[in-house]
N, C-alpha and C positions, 0 to 999 in steps of 0.2 A: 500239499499240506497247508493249513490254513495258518497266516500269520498274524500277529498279536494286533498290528495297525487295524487289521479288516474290521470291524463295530464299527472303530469309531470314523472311518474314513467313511463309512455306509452310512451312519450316522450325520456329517456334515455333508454329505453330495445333496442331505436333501433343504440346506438353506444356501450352499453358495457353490463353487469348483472348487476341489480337492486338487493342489500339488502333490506330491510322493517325489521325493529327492532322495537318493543316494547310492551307494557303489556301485558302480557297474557290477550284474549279475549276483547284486543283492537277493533278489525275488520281487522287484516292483512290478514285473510285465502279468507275475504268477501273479502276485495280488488281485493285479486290475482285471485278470480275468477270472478268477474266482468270486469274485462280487459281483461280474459283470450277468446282466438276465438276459434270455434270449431277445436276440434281435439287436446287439447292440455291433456299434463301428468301432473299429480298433486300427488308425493309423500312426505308422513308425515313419519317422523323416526319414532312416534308413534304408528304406524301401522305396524303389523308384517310381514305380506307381503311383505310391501316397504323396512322394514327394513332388508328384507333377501337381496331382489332387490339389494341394496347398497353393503351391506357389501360381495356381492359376485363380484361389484364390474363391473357391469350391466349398460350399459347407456342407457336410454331412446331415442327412434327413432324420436317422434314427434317433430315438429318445435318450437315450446311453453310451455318451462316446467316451474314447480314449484316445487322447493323442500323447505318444512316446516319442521319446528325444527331439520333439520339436521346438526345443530351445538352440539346436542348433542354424536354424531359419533365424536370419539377421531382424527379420520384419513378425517373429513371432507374438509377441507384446499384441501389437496391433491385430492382428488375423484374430488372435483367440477372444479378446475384448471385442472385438464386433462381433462374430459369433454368440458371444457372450449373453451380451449386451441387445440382440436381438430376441435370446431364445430362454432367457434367464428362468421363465413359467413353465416353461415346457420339457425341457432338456438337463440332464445331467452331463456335466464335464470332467473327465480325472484326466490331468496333466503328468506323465512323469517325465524322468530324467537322470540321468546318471554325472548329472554337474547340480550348482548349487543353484536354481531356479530364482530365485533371490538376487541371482547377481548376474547369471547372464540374462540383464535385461534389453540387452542390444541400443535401441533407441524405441522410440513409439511410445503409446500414450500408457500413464500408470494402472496397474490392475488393482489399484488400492483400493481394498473393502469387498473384493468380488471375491476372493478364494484365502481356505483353509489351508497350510502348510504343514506337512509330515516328513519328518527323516525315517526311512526305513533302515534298520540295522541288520548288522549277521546275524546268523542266528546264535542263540547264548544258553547258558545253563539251564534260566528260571521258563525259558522259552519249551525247550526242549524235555524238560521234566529230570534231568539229568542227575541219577542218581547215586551208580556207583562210578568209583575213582579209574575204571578201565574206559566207561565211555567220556570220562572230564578231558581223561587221558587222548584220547582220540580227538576230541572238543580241542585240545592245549595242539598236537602237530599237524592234524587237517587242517584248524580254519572253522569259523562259522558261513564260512559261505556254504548256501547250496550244494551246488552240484561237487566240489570236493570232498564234503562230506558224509554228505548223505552217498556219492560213493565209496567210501571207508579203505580207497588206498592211496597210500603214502606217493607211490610210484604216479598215480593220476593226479594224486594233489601236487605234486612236481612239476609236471607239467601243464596241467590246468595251472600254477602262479606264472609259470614262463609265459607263455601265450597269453593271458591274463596282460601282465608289464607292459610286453610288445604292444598289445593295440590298443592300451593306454595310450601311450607314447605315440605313436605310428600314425592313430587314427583321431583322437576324442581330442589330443591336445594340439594334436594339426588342424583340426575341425574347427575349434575354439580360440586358439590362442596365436596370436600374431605374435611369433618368436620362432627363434631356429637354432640353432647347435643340440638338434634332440637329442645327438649320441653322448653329448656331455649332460643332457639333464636325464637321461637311462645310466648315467653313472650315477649321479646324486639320486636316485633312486632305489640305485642296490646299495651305496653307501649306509643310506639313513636307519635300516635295519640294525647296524652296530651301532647306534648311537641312542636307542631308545632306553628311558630312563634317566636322562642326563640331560643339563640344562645343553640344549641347543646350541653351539658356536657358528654366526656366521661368517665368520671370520676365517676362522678354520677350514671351514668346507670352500669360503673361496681361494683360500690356500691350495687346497688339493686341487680342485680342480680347474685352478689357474682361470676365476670370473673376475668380474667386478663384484662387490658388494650386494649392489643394486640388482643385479642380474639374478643372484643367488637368491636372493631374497625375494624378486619377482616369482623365482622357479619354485619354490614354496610355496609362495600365496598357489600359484597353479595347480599343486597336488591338493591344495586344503578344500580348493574347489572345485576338485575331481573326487573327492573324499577319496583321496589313495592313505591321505594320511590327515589327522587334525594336531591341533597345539594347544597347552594349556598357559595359562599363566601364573605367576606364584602370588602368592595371597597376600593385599596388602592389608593393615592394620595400625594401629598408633600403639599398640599394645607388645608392638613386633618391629626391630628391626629388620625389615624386609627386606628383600632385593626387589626392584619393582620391573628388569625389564626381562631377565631370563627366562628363556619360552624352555618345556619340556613338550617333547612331541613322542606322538604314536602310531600305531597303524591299525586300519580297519583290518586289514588279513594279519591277526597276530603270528599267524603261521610262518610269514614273511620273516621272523625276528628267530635267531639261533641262538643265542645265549637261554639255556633254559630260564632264570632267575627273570630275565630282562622279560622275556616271552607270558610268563606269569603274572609281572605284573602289567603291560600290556593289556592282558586277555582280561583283568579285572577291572583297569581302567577304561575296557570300551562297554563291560557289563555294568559300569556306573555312568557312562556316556551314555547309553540306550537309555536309561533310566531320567536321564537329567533331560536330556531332546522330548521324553515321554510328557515329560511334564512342565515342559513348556510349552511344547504342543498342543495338546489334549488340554491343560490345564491353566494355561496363561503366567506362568506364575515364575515368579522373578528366581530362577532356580542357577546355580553352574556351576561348574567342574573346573578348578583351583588346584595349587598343589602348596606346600610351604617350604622357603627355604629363609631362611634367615644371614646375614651379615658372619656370623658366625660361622656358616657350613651344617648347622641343622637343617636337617630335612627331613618331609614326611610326606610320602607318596603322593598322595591322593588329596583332597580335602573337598567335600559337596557343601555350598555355602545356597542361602536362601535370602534374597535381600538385605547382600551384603557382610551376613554376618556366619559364621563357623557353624555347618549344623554336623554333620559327619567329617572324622577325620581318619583314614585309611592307611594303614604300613603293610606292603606285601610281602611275605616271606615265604620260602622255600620249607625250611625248616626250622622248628623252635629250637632259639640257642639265647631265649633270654628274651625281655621285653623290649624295646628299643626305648635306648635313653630322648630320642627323639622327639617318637610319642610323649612320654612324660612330661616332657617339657612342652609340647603343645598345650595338651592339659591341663596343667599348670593353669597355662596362659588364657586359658578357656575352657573351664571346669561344665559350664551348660551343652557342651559339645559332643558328642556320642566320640569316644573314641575305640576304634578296631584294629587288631592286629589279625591279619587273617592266614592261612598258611595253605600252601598246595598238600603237602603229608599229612598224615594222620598224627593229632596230639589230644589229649588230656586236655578241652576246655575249661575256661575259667575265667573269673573277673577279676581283677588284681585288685590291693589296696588302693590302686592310684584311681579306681574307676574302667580303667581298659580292659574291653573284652581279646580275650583270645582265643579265634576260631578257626574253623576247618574252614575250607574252601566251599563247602556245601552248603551252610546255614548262610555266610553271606550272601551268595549268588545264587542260592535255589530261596530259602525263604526267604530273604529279605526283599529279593526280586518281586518278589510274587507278592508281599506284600504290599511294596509300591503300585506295581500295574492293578491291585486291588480297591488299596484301600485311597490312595494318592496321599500316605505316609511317608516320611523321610526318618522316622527314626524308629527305633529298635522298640519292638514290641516291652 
């Protein structure tokens, strides 16, 4: 199936090298060979073959390459910049990786100003075309990954997440990451599921599982760039008293997450993360994903800000049992702001006195999606 990146990734191959970053068994390898034209080279560091290829230090002759996971190569920086940098007329290069390409840049010389960066995401509503509430439904306990889904059993998506974890852990953070006690950070990893939705403690989690601070907090940063999981921060403002350090986090596989309510919002928070990575991407543009919580204990899910300042403000709900006084008071606080309450069940939309829409799960995640990746609009038609 062809994925929403492919244009514009085709698009930028032909003024510099295209990155593609993100989860392991995303669809970044389907990508790059669906764009790919005959005749091109496709080397994986994970294949010993290629990885003799490399490390002897070998360039590929064809006009269209692909090099996969070769940011696990200490010296990869270097190898691809002279390739690069020799063939820059002639050759098109698509790098991916299932770390954050950005950061593991080992040592070697900067690629700065040679290549285009893309986050590829799961697949999501406005992706998908997703229209009735049985296949949202199937979207909400598969997963947007691939191959769990698009096989459509519970029983495989089970197992595809176990096997999944394990060579996370096992492989990609042994590959990557100079640290050890992995059976304690495969605990923090089935942990963090309960905990989505909620300001983060790391405190607590090094309670449980008897770390340092520093450790727990290292074991973090490592999932954020494994994209097993990201973090948002709450939204500061002089308008607001804020809390400025309380991280909330989430996960790429929302399927990961058992509390229905917690899973829901999840699943809308990475459908406004695809969206906000889209357009900073593709579009340069000072875009991010916020949440608010105040001194007080008000809070409100979500919030997408645009240089700095409130441009959408999101509550996830399950079912309607009232507007959230929350909401309100954001509003309040910032009237120019789109504010939504959006819901997994079926209700009676409407826009309240206060200004707040209140919607079904469909109109925000199928249109409003689709209106961004269209028009590169942030706000409600």
């Amino acid at each position: 199936m062809q994925r929403y990146l492919e244009p514009y990734v085709i698009e930028d191959l032909n003024r510099k090298m295209v990155f593609v970053g993100g989860p392991r068994q995303v669809g970044k390898t389907t990508l790059s060979l669906n764009i790919a034209p005959d005749g091109y080279r496709y080397l994986n560091w994970d294949d010993l073959e290629d990885r003799e290829f490399v490390l002897r230090e070998k360039y590929p002759f064809e006009s269209f390459v692909i090099f996969d996971e070769i940011h696990k190569f200490s010296n990869w920086r270097n190898y691809i910049k002279g390739f690069y940098d020799k063939n820059f007329n002639e050759k098109k290069i698509l790098v991916t990786g299932s770390a954050r390409l950005d950061y593991y840049r080992h040592s070697g010389d900067s690629l700065q100003g040679r290549y285009h960066y893309f986050r590829l995401h799961p697949l999501t509503v406005d992706e998908l075309d997703i229209q009735s509430q049985n296949d949202f439904e199937s979207l909400m306990t598969l997963g947007g990954f691939p191959e769990p889904f698009l096989n459509g059993s519970q029983r495989q998506a089970r197992r595809w997440k176990r096997e999944y974890q394990s060579r996370i852990v096992n492989e990609d953070i042994r590959d990557l990451e100079l640290t050890q006690k992995l059976s304690s950070m495969e605990l923090l990893l089935l942990r963090l599921p309960e905990l989505v939705g909620s300001p983060l403690s790391v405190n607590a989690l090094r309670e449980d599982l008897n770390c340092a601070h520093k450790t727990v907090s290292n074991w973090l940063n490592i999932f954020e760039r494994l994209y097993l999981v990201y973090r948002i921060s709450p939204l500061g403002s002089p308008k607001i008293k804020a809390v400025k350090k309380e991280q909330k986090h989430y996960h790429y596989n929302w399927a990961d997450v058992e509390d229905e309510g917690a899973r829901f919002e999840n699943l809308v928070a990475s459908h406004v993360l695809k969206w906000v990575h889209f357009l900073q991407d593709w579009e340069g543009r000072d875009v991010n994903l916020v949440y608010f919580r105040d001194i007080d204990g008000r809070e409100v899910d979500l919030i997408i800000t645009e240089n700095n300042q409130p441009v959408c403000a999101i509550e996830c709900k399950l079912r309607f049992r009232g507007i959230s006084k929350n909401l309100k008071y954001f509003k309040s606080k910032f009237p120019e702001c789109d504010a939504v309450q959006v819901h997994q069940f079926d209700l009676q939309e409407f826009i309240s006195k206060d200004g707040i829409r209140v919607i079904k799960w469909k109109r925000l995640l199928l249109e409003y999606g689709n209106q961004i990746t269209r028009t590169n609009s942030l706000r409600f038609p």
